[in-house]
Structures are given as structure tokens and as C-alpha cells.
Backbone as a chain_set.jsonl record, in Angstrom:
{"seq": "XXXXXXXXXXXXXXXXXXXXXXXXXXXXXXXXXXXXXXXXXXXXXXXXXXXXXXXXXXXXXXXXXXXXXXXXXXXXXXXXXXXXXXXXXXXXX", "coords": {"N": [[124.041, 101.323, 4.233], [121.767, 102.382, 6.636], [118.903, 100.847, 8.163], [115.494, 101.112, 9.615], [114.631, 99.104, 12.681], [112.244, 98.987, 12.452], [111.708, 98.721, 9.393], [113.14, 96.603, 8.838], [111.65, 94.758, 10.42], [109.469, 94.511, 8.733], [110.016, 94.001, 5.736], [111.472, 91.299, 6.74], [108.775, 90.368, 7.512], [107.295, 89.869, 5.234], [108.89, 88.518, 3.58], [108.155, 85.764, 4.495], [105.853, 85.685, 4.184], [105.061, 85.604, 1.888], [106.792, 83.546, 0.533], [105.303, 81.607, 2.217], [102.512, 82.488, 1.272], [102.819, 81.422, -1.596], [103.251, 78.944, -1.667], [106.073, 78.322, -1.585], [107.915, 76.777, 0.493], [107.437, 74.722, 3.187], [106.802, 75.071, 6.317], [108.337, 74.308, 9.243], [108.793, 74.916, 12.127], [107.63, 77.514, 14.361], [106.226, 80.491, 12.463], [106.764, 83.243, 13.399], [109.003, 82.507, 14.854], [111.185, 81.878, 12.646], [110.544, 84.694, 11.064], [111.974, 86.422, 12.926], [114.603, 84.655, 12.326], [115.205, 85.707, 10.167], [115.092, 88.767, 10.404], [117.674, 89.037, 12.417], [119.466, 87.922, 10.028], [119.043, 89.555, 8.168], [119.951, 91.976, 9.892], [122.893, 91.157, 10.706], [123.918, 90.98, 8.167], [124.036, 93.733, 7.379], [125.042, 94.746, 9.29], [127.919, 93.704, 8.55], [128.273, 95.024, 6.589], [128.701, 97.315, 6.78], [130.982, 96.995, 8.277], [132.705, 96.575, 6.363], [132.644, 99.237, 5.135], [134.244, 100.752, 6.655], [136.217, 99.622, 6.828], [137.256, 100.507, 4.016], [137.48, 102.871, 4.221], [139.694, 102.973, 6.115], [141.402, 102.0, 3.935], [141.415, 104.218, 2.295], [142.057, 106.4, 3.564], [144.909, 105.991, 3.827], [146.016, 106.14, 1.817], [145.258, 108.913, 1.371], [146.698, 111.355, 0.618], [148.012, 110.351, -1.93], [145.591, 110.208, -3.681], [144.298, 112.838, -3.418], [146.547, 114.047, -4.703], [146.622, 112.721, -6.768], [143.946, 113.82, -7.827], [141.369, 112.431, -7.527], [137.896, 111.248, -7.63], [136.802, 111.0, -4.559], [133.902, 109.872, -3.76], [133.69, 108.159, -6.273], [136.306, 106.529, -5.774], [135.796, 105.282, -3.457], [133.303, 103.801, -3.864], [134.418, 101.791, -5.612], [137.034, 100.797, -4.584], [135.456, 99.579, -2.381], [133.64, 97.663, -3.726], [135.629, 96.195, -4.906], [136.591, 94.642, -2.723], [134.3, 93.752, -1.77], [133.767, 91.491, -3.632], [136.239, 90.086, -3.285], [135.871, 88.891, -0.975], [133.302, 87.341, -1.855], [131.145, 88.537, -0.741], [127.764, 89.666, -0.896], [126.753, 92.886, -2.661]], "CA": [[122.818, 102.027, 4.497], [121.457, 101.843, 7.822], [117.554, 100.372, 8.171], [115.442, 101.09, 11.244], [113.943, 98.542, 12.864], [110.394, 98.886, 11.772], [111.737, 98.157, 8.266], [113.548, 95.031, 8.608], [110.664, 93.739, 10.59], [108.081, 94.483, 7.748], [110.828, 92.797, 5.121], [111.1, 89.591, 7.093], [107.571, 89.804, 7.031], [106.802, 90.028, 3.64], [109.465, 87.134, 2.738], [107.084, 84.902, 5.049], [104.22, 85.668, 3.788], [105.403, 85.182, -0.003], [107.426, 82.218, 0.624], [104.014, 80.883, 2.532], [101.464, 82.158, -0.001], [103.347, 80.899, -3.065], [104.251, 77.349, -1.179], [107.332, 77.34, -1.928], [108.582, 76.179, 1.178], [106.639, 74.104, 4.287], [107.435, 75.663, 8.183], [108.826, 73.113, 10.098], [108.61, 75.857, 12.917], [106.919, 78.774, 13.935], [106.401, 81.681, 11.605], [107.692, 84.056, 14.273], [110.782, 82.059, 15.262], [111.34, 82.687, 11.05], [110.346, 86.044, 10.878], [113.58, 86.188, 13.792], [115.842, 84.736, 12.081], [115.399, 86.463, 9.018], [115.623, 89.541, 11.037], [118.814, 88.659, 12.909], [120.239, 87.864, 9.369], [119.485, 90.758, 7.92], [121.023, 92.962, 10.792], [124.343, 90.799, 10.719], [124.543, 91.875, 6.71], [124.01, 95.264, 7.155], [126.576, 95.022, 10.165], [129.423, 93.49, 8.084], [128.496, 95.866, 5.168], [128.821, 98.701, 7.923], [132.712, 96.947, 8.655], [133.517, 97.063, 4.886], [132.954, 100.135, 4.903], [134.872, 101.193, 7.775], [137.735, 99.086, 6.104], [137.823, 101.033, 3.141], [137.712, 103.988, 4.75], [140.818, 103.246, 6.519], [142.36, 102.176, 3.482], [141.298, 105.313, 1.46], [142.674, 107.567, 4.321], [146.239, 105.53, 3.961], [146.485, 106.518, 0.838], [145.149, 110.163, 1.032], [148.008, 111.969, -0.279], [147.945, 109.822, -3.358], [144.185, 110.327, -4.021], [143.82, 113.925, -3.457], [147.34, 114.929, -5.531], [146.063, 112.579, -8.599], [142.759, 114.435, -8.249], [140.539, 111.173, -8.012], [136.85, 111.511, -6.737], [137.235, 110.012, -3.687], [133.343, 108.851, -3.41], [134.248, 107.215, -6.896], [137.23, 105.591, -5.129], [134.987, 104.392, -2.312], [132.681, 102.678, -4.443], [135.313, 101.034, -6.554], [137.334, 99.765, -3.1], [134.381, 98.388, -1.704], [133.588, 96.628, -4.58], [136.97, 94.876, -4.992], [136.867, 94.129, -1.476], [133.359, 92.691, -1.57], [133.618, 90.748, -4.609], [137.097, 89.005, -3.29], [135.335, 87.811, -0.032], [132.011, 87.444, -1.834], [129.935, 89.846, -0.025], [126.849, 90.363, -1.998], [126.371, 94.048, -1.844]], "C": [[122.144, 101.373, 5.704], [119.714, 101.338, 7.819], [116.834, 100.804, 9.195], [114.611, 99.99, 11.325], [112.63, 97.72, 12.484], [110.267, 98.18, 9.969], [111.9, 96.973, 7.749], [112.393, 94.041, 9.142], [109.862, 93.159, 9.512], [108.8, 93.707, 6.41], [110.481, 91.404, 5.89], [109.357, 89.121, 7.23], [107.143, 89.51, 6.196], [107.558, 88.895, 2.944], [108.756, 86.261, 3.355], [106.213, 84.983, 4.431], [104.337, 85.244, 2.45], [105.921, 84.417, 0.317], [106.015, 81.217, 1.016], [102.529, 81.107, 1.303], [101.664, 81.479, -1.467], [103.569, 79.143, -2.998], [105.376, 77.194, -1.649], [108.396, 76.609, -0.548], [107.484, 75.712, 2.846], [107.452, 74.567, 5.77], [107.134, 74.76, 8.774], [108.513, 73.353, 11.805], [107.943, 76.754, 12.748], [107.346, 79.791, 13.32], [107.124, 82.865, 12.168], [109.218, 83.55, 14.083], [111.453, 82.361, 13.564], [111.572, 84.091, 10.847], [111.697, 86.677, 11.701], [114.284, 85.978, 13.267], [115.928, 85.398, 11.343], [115.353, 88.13, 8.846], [117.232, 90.032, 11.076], [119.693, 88.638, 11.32], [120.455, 89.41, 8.129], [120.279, 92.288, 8.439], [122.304, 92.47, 10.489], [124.504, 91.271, 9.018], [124.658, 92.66, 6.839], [125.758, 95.84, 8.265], [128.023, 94.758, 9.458], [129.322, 94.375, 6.469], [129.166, 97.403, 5.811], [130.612, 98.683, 8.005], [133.489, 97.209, 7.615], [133.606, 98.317, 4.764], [133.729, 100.746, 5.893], [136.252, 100.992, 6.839], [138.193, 100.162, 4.826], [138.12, 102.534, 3.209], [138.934, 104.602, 5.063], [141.627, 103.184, 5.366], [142.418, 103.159, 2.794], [142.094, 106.557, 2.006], [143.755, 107.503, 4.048], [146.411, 106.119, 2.545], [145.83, 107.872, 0.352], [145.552, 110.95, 0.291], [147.724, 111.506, -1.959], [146.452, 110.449, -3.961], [144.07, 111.802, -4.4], [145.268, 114.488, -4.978], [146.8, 114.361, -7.019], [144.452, 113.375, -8.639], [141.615, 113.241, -8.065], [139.149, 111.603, -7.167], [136.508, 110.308, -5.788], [135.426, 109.031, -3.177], [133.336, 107.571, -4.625], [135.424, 106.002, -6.388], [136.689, 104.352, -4.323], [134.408, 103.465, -3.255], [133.296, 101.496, -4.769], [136.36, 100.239, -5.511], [136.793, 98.925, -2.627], [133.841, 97.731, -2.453], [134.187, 95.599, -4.833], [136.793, 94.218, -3.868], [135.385, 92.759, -1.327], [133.356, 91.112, -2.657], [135.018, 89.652, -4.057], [136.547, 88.451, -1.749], [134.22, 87.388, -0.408], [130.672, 87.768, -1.121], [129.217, 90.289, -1.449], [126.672, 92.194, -1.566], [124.971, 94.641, -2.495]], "O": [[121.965, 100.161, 5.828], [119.332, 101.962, 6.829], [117.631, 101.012, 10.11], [113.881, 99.709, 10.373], [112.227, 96.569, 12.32], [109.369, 97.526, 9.438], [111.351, 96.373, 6.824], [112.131, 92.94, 8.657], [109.584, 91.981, 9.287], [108.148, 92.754, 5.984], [109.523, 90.655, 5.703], [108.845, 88.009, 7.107], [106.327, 88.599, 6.337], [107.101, 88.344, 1.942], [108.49, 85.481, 2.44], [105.721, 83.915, 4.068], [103.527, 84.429, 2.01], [105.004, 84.079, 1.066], [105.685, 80.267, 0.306], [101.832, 80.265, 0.738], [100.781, 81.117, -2.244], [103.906, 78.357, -3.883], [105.779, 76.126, -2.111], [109.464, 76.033, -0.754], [106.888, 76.615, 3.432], [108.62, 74.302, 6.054], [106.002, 74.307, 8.944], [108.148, 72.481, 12.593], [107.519, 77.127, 11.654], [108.514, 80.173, 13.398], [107.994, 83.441, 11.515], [110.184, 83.986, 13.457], [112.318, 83.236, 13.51], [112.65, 84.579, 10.506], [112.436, 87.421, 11.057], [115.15, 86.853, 13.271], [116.915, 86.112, 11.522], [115.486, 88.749, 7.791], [117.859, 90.83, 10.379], [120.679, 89.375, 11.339], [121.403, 89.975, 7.583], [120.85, 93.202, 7.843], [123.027, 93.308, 9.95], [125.434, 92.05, 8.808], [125.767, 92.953, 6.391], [126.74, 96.577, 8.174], [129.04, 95.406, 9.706], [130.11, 94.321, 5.524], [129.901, 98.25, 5.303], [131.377, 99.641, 7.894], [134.566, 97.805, 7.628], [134.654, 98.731, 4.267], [133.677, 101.913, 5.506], [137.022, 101.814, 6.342], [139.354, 100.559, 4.72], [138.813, 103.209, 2.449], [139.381, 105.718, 4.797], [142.555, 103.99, 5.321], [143.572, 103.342, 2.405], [142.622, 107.444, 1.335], [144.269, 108.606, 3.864], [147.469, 106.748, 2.517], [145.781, 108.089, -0.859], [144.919, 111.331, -0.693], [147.334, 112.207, -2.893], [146.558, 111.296, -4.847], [143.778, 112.086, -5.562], [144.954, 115.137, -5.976], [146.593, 115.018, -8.039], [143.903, 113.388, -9.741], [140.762, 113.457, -8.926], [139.276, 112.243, -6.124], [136.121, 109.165, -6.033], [135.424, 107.978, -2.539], [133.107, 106.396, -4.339], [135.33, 104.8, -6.638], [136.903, 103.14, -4.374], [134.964, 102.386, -3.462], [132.929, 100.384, -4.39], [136.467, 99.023, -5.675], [137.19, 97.787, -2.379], [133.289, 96.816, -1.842], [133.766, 94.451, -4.98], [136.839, 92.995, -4.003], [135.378, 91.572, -1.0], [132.991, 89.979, -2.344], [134.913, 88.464, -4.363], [137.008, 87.344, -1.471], [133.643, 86.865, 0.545], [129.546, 87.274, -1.07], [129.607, 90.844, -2.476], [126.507, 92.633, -0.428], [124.427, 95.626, -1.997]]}, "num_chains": 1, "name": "protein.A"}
């Protein structure tokens, strides 16, 4: 699922601000340069959730034939691919 912009900002904001109003953790650095990374890290998840799915894509296509003659519902399939897949590299999804 793709995010826009405006969203992930207002996330990394909101884990700042609760991480800072609750104290649970002291900024060593600025709140910005934070609010950045925790940006940045949420784009690179979304990006390698973006590649899993690509991956399973391809492998769902490779085995088309099979899928469609047993009848299987192929966004059931998907799910259940990208699950195995995430769970054996541990990709939270």
C-alpha cells in the first residue's frame, strides 16, 4: 500500500511527539533530523514491501497454468505467497 507523502510526514511526527511527551527516550539530536529518519525508514519499508510484491507476482505468473486449472483464488494465493516469503526473510508486514 502506497502512502503519500503528507502521511508519512504526519506519522513520523506523531512518533516524536509521543516518544517526547511520554519520555521515553532523550534526543541526542534534532527533532527534525528524527522526524527524517523516521521518514526515510518508513519509505525504504514500503519500498521493499512494494519488491515482495513484485516477487510474488512473478512467481504467481510462473505458475499460472497451475493456479487457474486447480481453480485457486489467485488474490488468496497472493496473500498466502507473500506471507511465506515475508515470514522466511522476516519482513514484518
Amino acid at each position: 500500500m502506497r502512502l503519500p507523502v503528507e502521511h508519512i510526514k504526519r506519522i513520523a511526527s506523531l512518533v516524536v511527539k509521543n516518544l517526547k511527551e511520554k519520555e521515553l527516550v532523550r534526543f541526542k539530536v534534532d527533532e527534525g533530523e528524527i522526524r527524517r529518519r523516521i521518514e526515510e525508514i518508513i519509505l525504504q519499508n514500503m519500498k521493499e514491501e512494494e519488491e515482495l510484491d513484485r516477487e510474488v507476482e512473478r512467481i504467481l505468473k510462473s505458475h499460472a497454468a497451475e493456479i487457474e486449472k486447480g481453480g485457486a483464488d489467485y488474490k488468496k494465493m497472493f496473500r498466502m505467497v507473500k506471507q511465506k516469503l515475508a515470514r522466511e526473510r522476516n519482513f514484518i508486514l
